[in-house]
Structure formats: structure tokens, C-alpha cells
C-alpha positions in Angstrom: 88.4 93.2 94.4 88.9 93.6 98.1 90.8 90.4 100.1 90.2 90.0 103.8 93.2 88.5 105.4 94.9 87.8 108.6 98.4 89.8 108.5 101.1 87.5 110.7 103.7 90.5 111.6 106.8 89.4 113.4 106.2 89.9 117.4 103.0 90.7 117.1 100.0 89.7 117.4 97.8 89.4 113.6 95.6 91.2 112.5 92.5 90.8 110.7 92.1 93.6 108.3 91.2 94.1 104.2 93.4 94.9 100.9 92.6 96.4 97.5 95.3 93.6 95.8 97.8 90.7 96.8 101.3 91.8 97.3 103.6 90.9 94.5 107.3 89.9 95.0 108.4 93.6 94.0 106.4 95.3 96.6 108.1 96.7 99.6 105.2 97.8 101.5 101.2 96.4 102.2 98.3 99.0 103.5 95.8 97.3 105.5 92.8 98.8 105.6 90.7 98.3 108.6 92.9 96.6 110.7 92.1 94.8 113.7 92.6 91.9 116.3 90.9 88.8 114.8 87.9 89.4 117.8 87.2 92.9 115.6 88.8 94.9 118.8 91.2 97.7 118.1 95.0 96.9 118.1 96.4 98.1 121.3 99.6 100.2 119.6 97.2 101.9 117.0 95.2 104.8 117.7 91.7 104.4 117.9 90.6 106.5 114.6 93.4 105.0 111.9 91.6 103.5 109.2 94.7 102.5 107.0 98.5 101.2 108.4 101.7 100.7 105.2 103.8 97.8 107.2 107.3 97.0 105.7 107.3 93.9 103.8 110.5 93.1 105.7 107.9 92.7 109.3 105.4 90.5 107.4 106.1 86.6 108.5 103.1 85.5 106.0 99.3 86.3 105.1 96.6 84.7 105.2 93.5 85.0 102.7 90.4 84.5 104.2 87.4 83.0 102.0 85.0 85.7 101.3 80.8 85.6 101.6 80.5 83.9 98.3 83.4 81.5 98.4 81.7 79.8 101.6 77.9 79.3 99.5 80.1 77.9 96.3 81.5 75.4 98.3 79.2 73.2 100.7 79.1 69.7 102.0 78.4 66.9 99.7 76.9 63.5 100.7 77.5 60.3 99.0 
């Protein structure tokens, strides 16, 4: 299963981009796949054809998992 999330990296800004599985705390590294500003335009310091970036855990401030397609139709509003 693929996550969409929103990578916080320390002075920079986050980016929006997908991974195969949520880190675990013995991983040292996370590929993004994908990755982008949060508007879907390229990153600035990435060239314009890289598909996949490995950040050091040691950058990564915190991560943010962003509901997917089918989370947002499970949950809806509910009037009383």
C-alpha cells in the first residue's frame, strides 16, 4: 500500500510526495517517490526529471500521512 504524505525536512520547505511503507524506528533513510511542493510544482533544489529522493532520517522534523481517496468517502458528515 502506497501512503501520500507531506515530508517536514529541517530548513526546508515540505514536500508532498508518496511511500511504499511507514518508516520504522530502525530505518535511517526514507525514499519519496514523486516528490513535490504541496501546489504539485517541482522542488526548486531537485532536478526536473528525478522521480525518487533517499533523505536521512536525521533531516526529517516529522511526517505527515495524508488521508487517501477512500478514507475521505468512509468518513462523512453526520446529522443529528
Amino acid at each position: 500500500m502506497s501512503y501520500t504524505i507531506l515530508l517536514h525536512i529541517s530548513g526546508e520547505e515540505a514536500v508532498l510526495g508518496e511511500i511504499e511503507d511507514l518508516p520504522g524506528p530502525q530505518d535511517t533513510s526514507l525514499t519519496v517517490n514523486n516528490p513535490r511542493r504541496k501546489d504539485d510544482k517541482d522542488l526548486s533544489f531537485l532536478h526536473e526529471t528525478v522521480t525518487s529522493v533517499v533523505w536521512p532520517m536525521h533531516r526529517v522534523f516529522f511526517i505527515e500521512i495524508l488521508p487517501t481517496k477512500e478514507d475521505e468517502d468512509l468518513i462523512g458528515f453526520v446529522r443529528e
